[in-house]
MIVEX-365048 format. One record per residue (C-alpha): residue number from 1; x, y, z. Coordinates in nm, 2 decimals. Layout:
% residues N
ATOM   n      u      v      w
ATOM NUM      X      Y      Z
...
//
This chain:
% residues 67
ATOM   n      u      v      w
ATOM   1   0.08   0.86  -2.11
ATOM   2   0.10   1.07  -2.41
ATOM   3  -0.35   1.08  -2.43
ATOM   4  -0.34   1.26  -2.11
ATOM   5  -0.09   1.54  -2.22
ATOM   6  -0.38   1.83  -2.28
ATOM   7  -0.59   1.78  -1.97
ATOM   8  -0.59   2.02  -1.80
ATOM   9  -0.55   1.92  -1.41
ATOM  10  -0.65   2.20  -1.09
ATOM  11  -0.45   2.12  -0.76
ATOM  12  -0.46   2.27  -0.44
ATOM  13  -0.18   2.43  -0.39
ATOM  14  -0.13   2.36  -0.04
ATOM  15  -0.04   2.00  -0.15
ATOM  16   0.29   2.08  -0.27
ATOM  17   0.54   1.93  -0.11
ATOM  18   0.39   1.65   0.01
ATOM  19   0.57   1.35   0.12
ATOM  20   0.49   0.98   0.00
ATOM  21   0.22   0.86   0.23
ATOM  22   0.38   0.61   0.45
ATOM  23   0.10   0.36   0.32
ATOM  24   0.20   0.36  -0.03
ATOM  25   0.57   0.39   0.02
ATOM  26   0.52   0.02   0.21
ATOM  27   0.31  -0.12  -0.01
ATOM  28   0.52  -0.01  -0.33
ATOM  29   0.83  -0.21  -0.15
ATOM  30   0.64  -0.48  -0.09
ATOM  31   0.49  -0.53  -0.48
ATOM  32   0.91  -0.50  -0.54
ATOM  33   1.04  -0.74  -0.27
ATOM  34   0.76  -1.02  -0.40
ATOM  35   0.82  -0.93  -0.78
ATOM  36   1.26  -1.00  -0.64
ATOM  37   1.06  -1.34  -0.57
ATOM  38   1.08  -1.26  -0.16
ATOM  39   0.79  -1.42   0.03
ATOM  40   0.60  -1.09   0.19
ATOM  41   0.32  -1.09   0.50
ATOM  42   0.12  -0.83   0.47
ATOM  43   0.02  -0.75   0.83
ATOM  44  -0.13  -0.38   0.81
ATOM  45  -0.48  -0.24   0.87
ATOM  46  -0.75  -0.48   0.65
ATOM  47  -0.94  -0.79   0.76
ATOM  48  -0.72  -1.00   0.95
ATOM  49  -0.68  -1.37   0.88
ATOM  50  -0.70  -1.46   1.24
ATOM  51  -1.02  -1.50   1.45
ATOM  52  -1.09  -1.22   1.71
ATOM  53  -1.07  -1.33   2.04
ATOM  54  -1.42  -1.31   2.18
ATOM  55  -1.36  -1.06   2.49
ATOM  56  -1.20  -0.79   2.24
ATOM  57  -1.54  -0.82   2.05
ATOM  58  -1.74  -0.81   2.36
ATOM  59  -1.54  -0.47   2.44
ATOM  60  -1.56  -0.36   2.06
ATOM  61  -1.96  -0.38   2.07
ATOM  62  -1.98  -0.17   2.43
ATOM  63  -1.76   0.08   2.34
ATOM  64  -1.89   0.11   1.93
ATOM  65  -2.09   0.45   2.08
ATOM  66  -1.74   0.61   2.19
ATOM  67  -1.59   0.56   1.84
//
């Protein structure tokens, strides 16, 4: 850490204060719980290991203009 001591960094300032993102927070207990050797399912937003079920694409593609 000490190479990074004279850089000079420019923040918003309406960032102070700011929580943890929720995102982070989960995925930093995670990396801790597997590290403690606990087996960990990672279920959030990402590709999914299971198939989409057909009529969920079908509605996916009609809808795609709506956003």
């Amino acid at each position: 850490m000490a190479k990074y001591r004279n850089i000079q960094v420019n923040l918003n300032l309406n960032i102070r204060g700011l929580k943890k993102s929720a995102t982070l927070a989960i995925n930093e207990k995670s990396r801790e719980l597997q590290e403690s050797g606990k087996k960990v399912y990672k279920l959030g937003f990402g590709q999914s290991p299971f198939p989409v079920p057909a009529p969920v694409v079908e509605s996916l593609k009609a809808h795609a203009h709506e956003k």
